[in-house]
Structure formats: structure tokens, C-alpha cells
C-alpha positions in Angstrom: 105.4 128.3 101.3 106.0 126.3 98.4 108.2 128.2 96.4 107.5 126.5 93.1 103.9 127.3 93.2 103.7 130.7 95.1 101.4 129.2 97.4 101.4 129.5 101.3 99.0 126.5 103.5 99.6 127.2 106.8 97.6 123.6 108.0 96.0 120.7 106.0 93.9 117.7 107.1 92.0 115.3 105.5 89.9 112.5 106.4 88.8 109.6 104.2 86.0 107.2 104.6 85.0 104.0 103.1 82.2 101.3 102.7 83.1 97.8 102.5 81.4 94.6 102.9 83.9 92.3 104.6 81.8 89.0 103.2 84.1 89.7 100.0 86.8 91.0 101.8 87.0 87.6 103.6 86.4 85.4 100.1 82.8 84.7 101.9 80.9 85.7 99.2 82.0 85.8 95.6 79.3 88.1 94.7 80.3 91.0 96.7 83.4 93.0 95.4 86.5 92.5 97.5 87.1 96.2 97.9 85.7 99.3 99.0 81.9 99.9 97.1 82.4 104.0 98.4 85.5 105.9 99.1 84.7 109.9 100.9 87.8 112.5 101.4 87.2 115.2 102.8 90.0 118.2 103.2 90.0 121.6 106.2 92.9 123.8 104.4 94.1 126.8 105.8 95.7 128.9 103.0 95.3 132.5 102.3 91.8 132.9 100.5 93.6 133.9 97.3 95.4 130.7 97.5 92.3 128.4 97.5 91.2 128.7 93.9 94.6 127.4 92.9 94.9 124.6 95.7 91.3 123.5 94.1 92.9 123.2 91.0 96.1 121.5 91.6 94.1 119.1 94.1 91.8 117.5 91.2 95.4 117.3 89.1 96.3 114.8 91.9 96.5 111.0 91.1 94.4 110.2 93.9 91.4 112.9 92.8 91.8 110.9 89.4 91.4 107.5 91.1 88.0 109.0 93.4 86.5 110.6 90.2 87.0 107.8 88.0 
């Protein structure tokens, strides 16, 4: 449980995909970005179902939901 919080996840996983053309990448093709055009996340918590509203919320506080949204 994480005491500061109040909240108790008993398992998390995630799983991130990506697209990316490797012609930039590689410096093939100076037209095509150099990084990833499309980043997924996906995320299986196991919390109690009161929990989840507030996981929700601290998870698009996060840095790396700022970095995926913007």
C-alpha cells in the first residue's frame, strides 16, 4: 500500500508500443523524423475498484502521460 496515498495495487503491467521508420533512424532519409512517429501504452492494474478513479488521476499527473498527450 502506499502509505502516502492510501492506495493499495496489488499488480501493475504495462506495455508500450511504437512506430518508427528506421530510414531516419539510420540518417537514410532526412525527410523522415528520426524518432518514433506513434508511441501506444497500455496499463492491466490490479487495485481495489475504489482505488482506480484515483490511480486514473495520479497516472495522467505523470511526466510520461504529459510527454504521450502532448
Amino acid at each position: 500500500m502506499n502509505r502516502q496515498r492510501g492506495i493499495s495495487i496489488e499488480a501493475l503491467e504495462s506495455e508500450l508500443e511504437g512506430d518508427i521508420d528506421l530510414n531516419g533512424f539510420l540518417g537514410l532519409n532526412p525527410a523522415v523524423p528520426k524518432g518514433f512517429t506513434e508511441i501506444r501504452a497500455s496499463f492491466r492494474v490490479n487495485a481495489r475498484p475504489e482505488d482506480l478513479p484515483r490511480i486514473r488521476e495520479l497516472a495522467e499527473f505523470s511526466p510520461v502521460f504529459n510527454v504521450q498527450s502532448n
